[in-house]
Each structure stands twice: as C-alpha cells, then as structure tokens.
KOLZANU-385045 format. One line per 8 residues: number of its first residue (from 1); their letters; for each residue x, y, z of C-alpha. Coordinates in steps of 0.001 Angstrom, whole numbers, always signed. Layout:
KOLZANU-385045
NUM = a = X:Y:Z | ...
This chain:
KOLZANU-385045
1 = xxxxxxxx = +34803:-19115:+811 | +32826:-19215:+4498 | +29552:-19849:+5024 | +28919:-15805:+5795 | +30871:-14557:+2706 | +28522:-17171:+481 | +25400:-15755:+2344 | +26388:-11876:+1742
9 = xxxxxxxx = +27117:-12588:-1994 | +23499:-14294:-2511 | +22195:-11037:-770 | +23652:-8956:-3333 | +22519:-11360:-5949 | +18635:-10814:-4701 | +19101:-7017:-4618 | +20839:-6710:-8299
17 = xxxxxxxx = +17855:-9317:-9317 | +15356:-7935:-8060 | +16279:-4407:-9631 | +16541:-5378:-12927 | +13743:-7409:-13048 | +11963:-4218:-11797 | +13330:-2371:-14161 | +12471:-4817:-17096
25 = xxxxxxxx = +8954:-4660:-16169 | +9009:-975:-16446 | +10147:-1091:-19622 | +7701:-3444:-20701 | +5468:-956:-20193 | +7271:+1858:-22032 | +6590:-462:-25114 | +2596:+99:-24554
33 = xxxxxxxx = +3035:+3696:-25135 | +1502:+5687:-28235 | +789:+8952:-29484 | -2420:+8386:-30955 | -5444:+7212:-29166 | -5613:+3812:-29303 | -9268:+2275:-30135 | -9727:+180:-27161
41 = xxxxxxxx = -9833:+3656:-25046 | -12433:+5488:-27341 | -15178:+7160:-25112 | -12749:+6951:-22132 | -10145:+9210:-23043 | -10240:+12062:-25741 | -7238:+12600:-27757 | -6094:+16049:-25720
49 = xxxxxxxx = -6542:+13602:-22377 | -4833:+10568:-23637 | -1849:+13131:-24683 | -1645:+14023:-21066 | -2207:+10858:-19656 | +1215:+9696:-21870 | +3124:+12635:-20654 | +2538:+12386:-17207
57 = xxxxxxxx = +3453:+8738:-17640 | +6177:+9113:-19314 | +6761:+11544:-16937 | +6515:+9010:-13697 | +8871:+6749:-15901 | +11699:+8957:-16152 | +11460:+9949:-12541 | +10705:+6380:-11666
65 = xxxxxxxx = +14606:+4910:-12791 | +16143:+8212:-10991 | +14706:+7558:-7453 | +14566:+3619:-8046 | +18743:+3459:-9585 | +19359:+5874:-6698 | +17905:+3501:-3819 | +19427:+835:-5318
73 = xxxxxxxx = +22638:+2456:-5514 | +22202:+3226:-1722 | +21287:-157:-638 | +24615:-1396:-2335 | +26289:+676:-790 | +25398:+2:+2639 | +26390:-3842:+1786 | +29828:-3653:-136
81 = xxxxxxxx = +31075:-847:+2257 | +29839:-2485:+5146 | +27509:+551:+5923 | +25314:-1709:+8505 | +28521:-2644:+10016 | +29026:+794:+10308 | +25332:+1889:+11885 | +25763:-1066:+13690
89 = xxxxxxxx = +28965:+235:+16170 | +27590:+3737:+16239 | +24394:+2291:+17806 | +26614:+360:+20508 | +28856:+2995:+20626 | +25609:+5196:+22167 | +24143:+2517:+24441 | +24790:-904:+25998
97 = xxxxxxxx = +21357:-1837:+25814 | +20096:-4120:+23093 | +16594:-2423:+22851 | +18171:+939:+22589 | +20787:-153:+20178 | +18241:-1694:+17682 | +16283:+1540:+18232 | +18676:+3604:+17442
105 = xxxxxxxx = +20224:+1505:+14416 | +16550:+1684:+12954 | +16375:+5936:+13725 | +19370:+6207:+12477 | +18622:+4658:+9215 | +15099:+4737:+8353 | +15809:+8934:+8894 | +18955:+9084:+7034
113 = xxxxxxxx = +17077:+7388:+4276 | +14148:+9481:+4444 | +16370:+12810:+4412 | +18124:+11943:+1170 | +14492:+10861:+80 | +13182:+14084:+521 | +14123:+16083:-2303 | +13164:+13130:-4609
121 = xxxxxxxx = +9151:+13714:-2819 | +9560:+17576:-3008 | +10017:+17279:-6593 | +7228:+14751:-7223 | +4509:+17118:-5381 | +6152:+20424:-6316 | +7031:+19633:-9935 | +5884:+16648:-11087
129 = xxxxxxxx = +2115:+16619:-9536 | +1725:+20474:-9837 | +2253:+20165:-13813 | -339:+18055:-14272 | -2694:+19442:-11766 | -2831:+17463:-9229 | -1076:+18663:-6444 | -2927:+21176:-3534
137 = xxxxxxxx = +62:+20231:-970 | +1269:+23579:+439 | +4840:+23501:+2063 | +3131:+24349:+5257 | +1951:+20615:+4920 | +3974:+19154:+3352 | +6568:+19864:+5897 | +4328:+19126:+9108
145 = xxxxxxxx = +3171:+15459:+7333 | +6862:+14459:+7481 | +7449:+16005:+11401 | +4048:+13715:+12304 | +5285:+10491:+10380 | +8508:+10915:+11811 | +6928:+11487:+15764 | +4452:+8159:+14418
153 = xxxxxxxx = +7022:+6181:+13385 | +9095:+6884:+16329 | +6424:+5840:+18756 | +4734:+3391:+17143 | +7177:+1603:+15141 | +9796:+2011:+17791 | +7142:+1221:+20734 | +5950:-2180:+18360
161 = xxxxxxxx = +9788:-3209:+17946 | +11100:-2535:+21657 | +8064:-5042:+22586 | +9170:-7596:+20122 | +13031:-7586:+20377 | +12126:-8020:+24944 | +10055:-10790:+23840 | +13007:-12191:+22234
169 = xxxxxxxx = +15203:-12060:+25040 | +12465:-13115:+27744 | +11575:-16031:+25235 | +13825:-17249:+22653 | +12445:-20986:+21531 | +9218:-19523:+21571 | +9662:-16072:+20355 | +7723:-16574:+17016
177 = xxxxxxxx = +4348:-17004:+18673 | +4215:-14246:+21739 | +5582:-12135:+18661 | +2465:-12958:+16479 | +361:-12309:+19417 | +1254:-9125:+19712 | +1307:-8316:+16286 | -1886:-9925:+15538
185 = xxxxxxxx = -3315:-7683:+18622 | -1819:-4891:+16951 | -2670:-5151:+13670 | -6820:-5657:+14436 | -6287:-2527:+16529 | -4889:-440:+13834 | -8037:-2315:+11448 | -10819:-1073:+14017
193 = xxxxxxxx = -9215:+2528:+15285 | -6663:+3743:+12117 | -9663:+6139:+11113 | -10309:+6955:+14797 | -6698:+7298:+15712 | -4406:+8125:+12516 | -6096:+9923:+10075 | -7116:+12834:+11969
201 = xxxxxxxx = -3527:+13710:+12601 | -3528:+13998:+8790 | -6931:+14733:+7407 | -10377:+15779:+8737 | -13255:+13912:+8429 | -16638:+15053:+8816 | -20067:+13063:+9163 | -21177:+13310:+5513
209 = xxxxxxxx = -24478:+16095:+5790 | -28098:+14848:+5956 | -28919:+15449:+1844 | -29787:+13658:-1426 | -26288:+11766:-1148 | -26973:+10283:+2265 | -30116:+9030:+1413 | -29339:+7307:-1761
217 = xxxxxxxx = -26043:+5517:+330 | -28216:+4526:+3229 | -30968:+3606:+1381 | -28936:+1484:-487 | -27148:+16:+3062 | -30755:-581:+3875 | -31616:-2864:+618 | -28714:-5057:+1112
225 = xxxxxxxx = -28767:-5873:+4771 | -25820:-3735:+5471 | -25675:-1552:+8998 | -23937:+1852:+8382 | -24240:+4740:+10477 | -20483:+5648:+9968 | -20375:+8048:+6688 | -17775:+10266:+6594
233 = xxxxxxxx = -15844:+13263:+3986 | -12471:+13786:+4030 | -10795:+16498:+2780 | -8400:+15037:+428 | -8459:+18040:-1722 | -6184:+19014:+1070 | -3367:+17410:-949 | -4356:+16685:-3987
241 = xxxxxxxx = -7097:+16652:-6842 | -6996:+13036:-7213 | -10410:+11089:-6269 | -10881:+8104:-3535 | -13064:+6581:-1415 | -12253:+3721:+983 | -14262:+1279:+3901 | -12476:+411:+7040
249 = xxxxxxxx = -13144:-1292:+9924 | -15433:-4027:+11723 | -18737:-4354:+13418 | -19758:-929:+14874 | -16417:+193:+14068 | -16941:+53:+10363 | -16694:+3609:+8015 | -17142:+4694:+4511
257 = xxxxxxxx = -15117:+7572:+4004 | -15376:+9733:+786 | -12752:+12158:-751 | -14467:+15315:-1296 | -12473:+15233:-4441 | -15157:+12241:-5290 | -18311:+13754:-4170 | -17550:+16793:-6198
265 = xxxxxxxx = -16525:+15444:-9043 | -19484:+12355:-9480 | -23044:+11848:-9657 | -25103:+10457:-6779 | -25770:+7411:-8619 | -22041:+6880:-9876 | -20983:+7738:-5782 | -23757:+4692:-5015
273 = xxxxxxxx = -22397:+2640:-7329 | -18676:+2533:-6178 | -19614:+2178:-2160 | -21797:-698:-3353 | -18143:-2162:-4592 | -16758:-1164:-1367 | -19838:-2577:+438 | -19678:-5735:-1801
281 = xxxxxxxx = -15978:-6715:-126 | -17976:-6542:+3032 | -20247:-8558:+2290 | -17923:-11642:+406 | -15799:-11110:+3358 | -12801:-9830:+1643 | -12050:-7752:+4518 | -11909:-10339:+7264
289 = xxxxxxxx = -9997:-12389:+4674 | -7361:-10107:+4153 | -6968:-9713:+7806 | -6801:-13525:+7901 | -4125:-14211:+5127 | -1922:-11119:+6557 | -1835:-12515:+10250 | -1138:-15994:+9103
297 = xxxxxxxx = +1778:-14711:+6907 | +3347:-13054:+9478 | +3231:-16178:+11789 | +4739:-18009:+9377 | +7720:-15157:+8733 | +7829:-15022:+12534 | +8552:-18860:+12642 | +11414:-18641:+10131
305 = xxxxxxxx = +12822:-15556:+11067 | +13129:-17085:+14894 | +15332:-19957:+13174 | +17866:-17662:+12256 | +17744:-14551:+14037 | +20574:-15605:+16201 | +22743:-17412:+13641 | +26124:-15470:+13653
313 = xxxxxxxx = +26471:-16279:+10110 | +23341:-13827:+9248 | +25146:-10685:+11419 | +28972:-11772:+9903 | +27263:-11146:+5939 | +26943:-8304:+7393 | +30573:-7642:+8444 | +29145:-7694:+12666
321 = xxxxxxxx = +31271:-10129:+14403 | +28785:-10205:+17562 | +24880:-11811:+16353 | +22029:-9176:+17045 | +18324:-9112:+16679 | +18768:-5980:+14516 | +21431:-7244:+12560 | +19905:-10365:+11685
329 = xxxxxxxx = +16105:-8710:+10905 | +18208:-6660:+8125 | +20198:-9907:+6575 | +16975:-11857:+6587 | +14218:-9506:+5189 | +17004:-9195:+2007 | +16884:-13373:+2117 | +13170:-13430:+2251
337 = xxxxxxxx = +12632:-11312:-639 | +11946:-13863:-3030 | +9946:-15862:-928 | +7955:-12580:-212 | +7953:-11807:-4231 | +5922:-15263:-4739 | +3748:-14936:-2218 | +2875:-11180:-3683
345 = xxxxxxxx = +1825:-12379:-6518 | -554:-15336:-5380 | -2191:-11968:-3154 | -2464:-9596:-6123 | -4306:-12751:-8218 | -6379:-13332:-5033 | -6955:-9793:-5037 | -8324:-9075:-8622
353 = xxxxxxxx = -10472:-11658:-8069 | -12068:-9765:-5268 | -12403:-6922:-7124 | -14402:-8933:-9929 | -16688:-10130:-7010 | -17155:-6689:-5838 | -18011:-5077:-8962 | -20160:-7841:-10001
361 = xxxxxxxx = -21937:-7560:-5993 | -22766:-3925:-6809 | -23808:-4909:-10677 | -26515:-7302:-9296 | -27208:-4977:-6732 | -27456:-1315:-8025 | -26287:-104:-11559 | -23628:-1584:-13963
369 = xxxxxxxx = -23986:+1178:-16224 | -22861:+3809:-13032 | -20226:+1918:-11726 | -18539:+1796:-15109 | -19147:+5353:-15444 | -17747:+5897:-11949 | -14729:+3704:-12987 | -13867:+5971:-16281
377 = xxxxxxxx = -14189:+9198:-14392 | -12052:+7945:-11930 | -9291:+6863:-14086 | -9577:+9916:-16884 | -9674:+12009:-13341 | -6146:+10135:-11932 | -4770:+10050:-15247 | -4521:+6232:-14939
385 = xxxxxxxx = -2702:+4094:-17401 | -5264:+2107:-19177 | -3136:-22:-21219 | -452:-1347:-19155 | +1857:-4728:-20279 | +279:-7652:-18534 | +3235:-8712:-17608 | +3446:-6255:-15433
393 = xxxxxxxx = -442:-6455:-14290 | +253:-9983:-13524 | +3230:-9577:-10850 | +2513:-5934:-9731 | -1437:-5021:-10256 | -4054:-5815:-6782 | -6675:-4399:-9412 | -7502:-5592:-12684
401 = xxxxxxxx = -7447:-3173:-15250 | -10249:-839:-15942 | -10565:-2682:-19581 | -10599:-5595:-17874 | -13555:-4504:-15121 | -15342:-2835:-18046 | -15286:-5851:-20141 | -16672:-8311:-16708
409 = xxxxxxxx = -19468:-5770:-15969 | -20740:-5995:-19453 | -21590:-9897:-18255 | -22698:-9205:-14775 | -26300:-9758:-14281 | -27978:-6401:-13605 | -30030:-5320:-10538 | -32290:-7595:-8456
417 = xxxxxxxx = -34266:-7915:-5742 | -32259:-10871:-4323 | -30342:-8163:-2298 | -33108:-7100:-384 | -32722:-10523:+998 | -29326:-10216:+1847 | -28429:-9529:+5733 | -25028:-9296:+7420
C-alpha cells in the first residue's frame, strides 16, 4: 500500500472516529433524561417547564443524529467517490489560475453544502423552534440572512483566502508567518469593528435610552473603574425569543449590547448583575487572553500546515495527481482534527474557569443573589438542559453548568467596596 493510499485510509479513520464518538456522547446524555422533576432542579424548573424542557430536548436529539448521520454520510462520500477529485477538475476546468481555482473549489462546495443544508435549518426555525416558542424568524428573513452570508462569505472569506494562497506563491519557506500576519491583522479588526461592521447587516442596534436601566449599568461601570459609553439594544426578538447579552471590543471600541429579549424579560438588578459578569472578563483580561491563545494557535497551525501543503502525497489521498494549496488545506484540516479535538478541550477547561472568575467578579462586586436569579431565568427562558452527562460537559461545554455556577456563587464573597478601588 503507498504512502497516499495509507494517508486517505487514516482520514477516513478520523472522520468514522470522530462521529461515533460524537454520537456516544449524545447518547450519554439521553441517559440523563427523566420524566419527573428531578430534586436538584426544584425552584428552577416547575414540573409543566421541566416537561417541555425534555421534549424540546429530546426533540434537538432526534433531529441532532438526522442532520449529523447525514453530514457524515456526505463527507464520506466526497472521500470514497473521490468527490474532491471531482470539484477539484471542475475548478481547473473553469480557470487556469490557482487563486481562482481554489476560489471556486471553495464556492463550489461550501454552497453545495449549504443548499442541501437548507431544508435541515428551515425545519429547525419553522418546526422545531416555532413549537416551542421560540422562533420570530419570518421567511422574509430568513431568506435575506442566507443571500447576506452568502455575499459575506464570498467577499470576506474569499477576499481573506485569495490573500493567503498569493502569499503562498510569493513566499513559500516563509509562508506560515506573512500568513499569521495577516490573519492576526484580521482577526483584531473583526474584534474592534464586528459590531460596527457585521451586525448591522443583520440586526439593529440602538444606544440603550437615558432611564432607570442606564443608570444602574453606568453607575455600576463607574464603581468598578470601568469606562463605558458604548450601551447598546439589539433587536434579537427579530429572530427569536431566546435571551442574550454579549461585550465586544477594546479600548474606545468596547460595547455592551443587550437583547431586548433580556431587558424585557429581567429586572434591573438581575440585567446589572449579568453585565457585571460580562464586565468581570474585562477586567481578568479574559478577552485579551482569548485573543492571545487564538492568534498563537493559528501560528502554530500555520507552521504545520506550511510543512505539508505542498506534499503530493496530501493532494494524491485525495485522488489529485497535481499538489494544490486547496487540495492540501482539505487533506490536512481532516489530519488535524485530533490535534484540534485536544486542544478544544484544554480551551473549554480554560474557559469555565473564566466563567467562575466572572461570576465570582460580579458576586464581590454587585449581587450574588441577582446574578443567580438572572442565571435561572435565563436558562428556564432558553429551555437549557440543566443536567447534562459530564462527560459530555467535560469535552464539549465553554460554560460550566448552571448547577455548577449556582453551587460556586453560594461561596463567593458578597459585595464590597474593594471595587470602588478597582481602575482599568
């Protein structure tokens, strides 16, 4: 057996792997069902609530293996019956030019897959979300959100790989590290203007109104040394009932943006209480440290992926005679897989223990008792799964579980004036 025909069987291995390890965790979590309330969730859910919350998970199960044993089915198929191959000549076959092929091999199968996608998402909003209440999507939207992530995609992806595959060819032995420049560039962009620059293509957001809300954020911005002028609503009722709220950004650049689903359905104090969270990864620099850890992991991918990318052996798994850029990205992010599976679960326990920190920051800092609150009407609201396996938590969760968070706040110290001390 060659060298390439050893290489495409161990990328078959890490796909039929990786499924059914997938799938096992899922049905961990099928075991962790029940039809009575169990105690643990007593004053969180009621018994009519909990009965939903099991049906709609039950719900997202069932649909979960269809659309997951159909992907994988598809991906299979594009490796045994040398479907890349395939893509591969009809790319060539429209243009001589590398960074048009690879263009057009990517268009042609990032939209193929998101056609035969589609009716998988139209029954998850239609059906799926609108039986248990969550979904406002019209099909006026629904339809224009896929026409303006195609157009983004197209520009931005495309733009972001045409760049990177001409550094290739201008480079070569030192590929890896223009590459990471420009992604690095890229990717603090997107972290300073995505609010500025993306979401209003989706959603609006409007400077939250002078009121009792605004006065209770900023006065609490105010206590703990923490310059905000940026507070902002955004319509996510526009879609669905569900509640958010997220911080983005650096410097003057940094926003707090609130679902209206949130402010509607919360106190002031419970609204406080989960932007002190978000404010507390501020302030323990979670933020720049995620930033930090993602731009040195894609150096490092960068590196190893420039080893290879021209190996022939990568584009002949493949069943291309002639080594590509394109060819070789598709081989290798299959190989890297497992390498990417470790390092996602050393992020999700980095990032649970974040989320302690930041609960904790706006326990010390404002109200235990409201951000617990918040966190129950959040997940009762979403319908969350409050008693998932911890197997799956361990490999899968970037949050602990709301038991979990409950259980820490009860030993966080309460308010105190050390925050007042606090400055950025």
């Amino acid at each position: 057996m060659n060298m390439h025909e050893i290489l495409f069987w161990v990328i078959i291995a890490i796909l039929v792997a990786d499924f059914l390890f997938e799938k096992y965790l899922d049905y961990l979590n099928t075991t962790r069902w029940s039809d009575k309330l169990p105690p643990e969730l007593t004053g969180i859910y009621d018994e009519e609530k909990y009965k939903k919350q099991q049906a709609y998970e039950r719900e997202n199960h069932r649909f979960g293996m269809i659309t997951g044993t159909f992907s994988f089915a598809v991906t299979l198929a594009m490796f045994l019956l040398a479907g890349f191959a395939f893509v591969d000549a009809l790319a060539w076959g429209i243009t001589g030019n590398a960074i048009l092929a690879a263009l057009f091999f990517f268009g042609i199968i990032l939209f193929a897959s998101d056609i035969l996608h589609t009716p998988f998402e139209v029954y998850d909003t239609f059906v799926i979300e609108e039986k248990f209440g969550f979904n406002k999507t019209t099909v006026k939207t629904f339809v224009f959100d896929k026409l303006k992530g195609w157009l983004l995609g197209a520009v931005i992806g495309g733009g972001l790989m045409a760049v990177i595959i001409l550094i290739w060819q201008k480079t070569q032995m030192f590929f890896w590290i223009y590459a990471w420049l420009v992604v690095s560039a890229f990717s603090i962009f997107m972290v300073l203007f995505y609010s500025n620059l993306i979401v209003p293509l989706f959603n609006k957001q409007t400077p939250l109104p002078e009121g009792e809300l605004r006065d209770a954020i900023q006065q609490f911005a105010g206590k703990v040394g923490f310059k905000l002028d940026n507070i902002f609503v955004i319509d996510g009722s526009k879609r669905s009932t569900k509640a958010n709220a997220y911080f983005t950004g650096f410097g003057a650049k940094k926003r707090i943006v609130l679902y209206d689903t949130l402010i509607n359905e919360m106190e002031t104090d419970e609204i406080v209480a989960v932007l002190a969270h978000e404010i507390g990864h501020y302030k323990k620099k979670h933020v720049l440290q995620g930033l930090v850890i993602s731009l040195l992991q894609t150096g490092v991918l960068l590196f190893v992926f420039s080893l290879f990318v021209g190996n022939p052996v990568l584009s002949k798994a493949l069943g291309v005679e002639n080594p590509n850029f394109h060819i070789g990205l598709v081989a290798f992010g299959i190989l890297y897989t497992p390498f990417s599976f470790v390092l996602g679960i050393f992020m999700n326990l980095l990032s649970r223990k974040n989320e302690y920190q930041a609960d904790a920051f706006a326990a010390q800092h404002f109200n235990p008792g409201s951000l617990a609150s918040a966190l129950k009407k959040l997940s009762v609201k979403n319908l969350s799964n409050l008693t998932p396996h911890p197997l799956y938590v361990f490999f899968h969760y970037s949050h602990p579980t709301l038991l979990q968070r409950l259980e820490h706040l009860k030993d966080s110290p309460g308010p105190s004036s050390e925050g007042e001390k606090n400055k950025e």
